[in-house]
Every structure is written in structure tokens, then in C-alpha cells.
C-alpha positions in Angstrom: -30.5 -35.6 -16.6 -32.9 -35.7 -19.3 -35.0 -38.5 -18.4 -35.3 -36.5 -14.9 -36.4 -33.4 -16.7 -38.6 -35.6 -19.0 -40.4 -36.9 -15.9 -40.6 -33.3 -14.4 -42.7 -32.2 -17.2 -45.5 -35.1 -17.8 -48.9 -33.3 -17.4 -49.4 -34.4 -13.9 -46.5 -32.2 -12.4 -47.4 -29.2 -14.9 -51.0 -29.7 -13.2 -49.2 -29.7 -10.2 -47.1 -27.0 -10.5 -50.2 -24.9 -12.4 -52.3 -25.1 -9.1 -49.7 -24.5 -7.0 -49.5 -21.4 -8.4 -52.9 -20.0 -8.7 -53.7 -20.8 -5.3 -50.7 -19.2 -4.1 -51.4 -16.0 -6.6 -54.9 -16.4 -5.4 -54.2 -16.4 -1.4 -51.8 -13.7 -1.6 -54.1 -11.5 -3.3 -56.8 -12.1 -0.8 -58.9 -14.0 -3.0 -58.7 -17.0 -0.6 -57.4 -16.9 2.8 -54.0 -18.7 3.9 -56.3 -21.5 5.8 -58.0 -22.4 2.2 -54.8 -22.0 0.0 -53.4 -24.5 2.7 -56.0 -27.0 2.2 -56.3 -27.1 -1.3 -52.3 -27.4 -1.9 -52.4 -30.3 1.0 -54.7 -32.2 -1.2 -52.9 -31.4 -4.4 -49.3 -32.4 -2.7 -50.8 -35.5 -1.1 -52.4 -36.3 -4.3 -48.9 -36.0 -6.4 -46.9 -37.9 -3.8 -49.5 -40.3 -3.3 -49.6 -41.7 -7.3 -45.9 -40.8 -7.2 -45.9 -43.8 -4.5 -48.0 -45.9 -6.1 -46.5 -46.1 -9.0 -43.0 -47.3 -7.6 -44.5 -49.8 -5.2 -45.8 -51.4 -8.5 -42.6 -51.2 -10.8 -41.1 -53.0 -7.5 -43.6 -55.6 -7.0 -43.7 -56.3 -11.2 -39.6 -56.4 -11.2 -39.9 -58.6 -7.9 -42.5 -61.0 -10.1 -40.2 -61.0 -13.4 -36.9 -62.4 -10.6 -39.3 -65.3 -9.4 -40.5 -66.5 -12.5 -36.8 -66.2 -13.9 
């Protein structure tokens, strides 16, 4: 449970989490219309899931190089 939490709060997810919320704050205050606040958190999203991805593919592919050479 902790290491979950401890993963939740690096500074990428509070970045995450940050812009998330001032684009929302900013969309529904009519700062920023709906079509922009959706554009800017599809980038944001993408761009969390994305290094999200990345960085298991590579803990896989380094524990698949440790079993061969083992």
C-alpha cells in the first residue's frame, strides 16, 4: 500500500494531477473553452501514460537480460 502511494506522489503525477486541475478550473470558468481544456489534458494524459509505458517495457526487457545471462 505504501510503495503504491509512494509512486502516486513522485513529481510527475503531482504535475499531472496539478494541470489537470487548472485546466479543468480554467475551462469551467470560461477561461478556455471545453475543445482546448480537451486538448491540453489529451497531451498531458498521453504524456503520463506514455513514460508510464516506457518505463515498464524497460524493467521487463532489463529483468529478461539479467534471466539470460544467468
Amino acid at each position: 500500500m505504501l510503495k503504491k502511494l509512494a509512486k502516486l506522489i513522485d513529481v510527475k503525477s503531482i504535475v499531472t494531477f496539478v494541470l489537470t486541475g487548472v485546466f479543468a478550473y480554467l475551462s469551467i470558468i470560461g477561461v478556455i473553452s471545453g475543445e482546448q481544456f480537451l486538448t491540453v489534458f489529451t497531451m498531458v494524459i498521453s504524456f503520463y501514460f506514455g513514460t508510464q509505458a516506457g518505463k515498464r517495457e524497460t524493467a521487463a526487457e532489463e529483468k529478461e537480460e539479467k534471466k539470460d545471462e544467468g
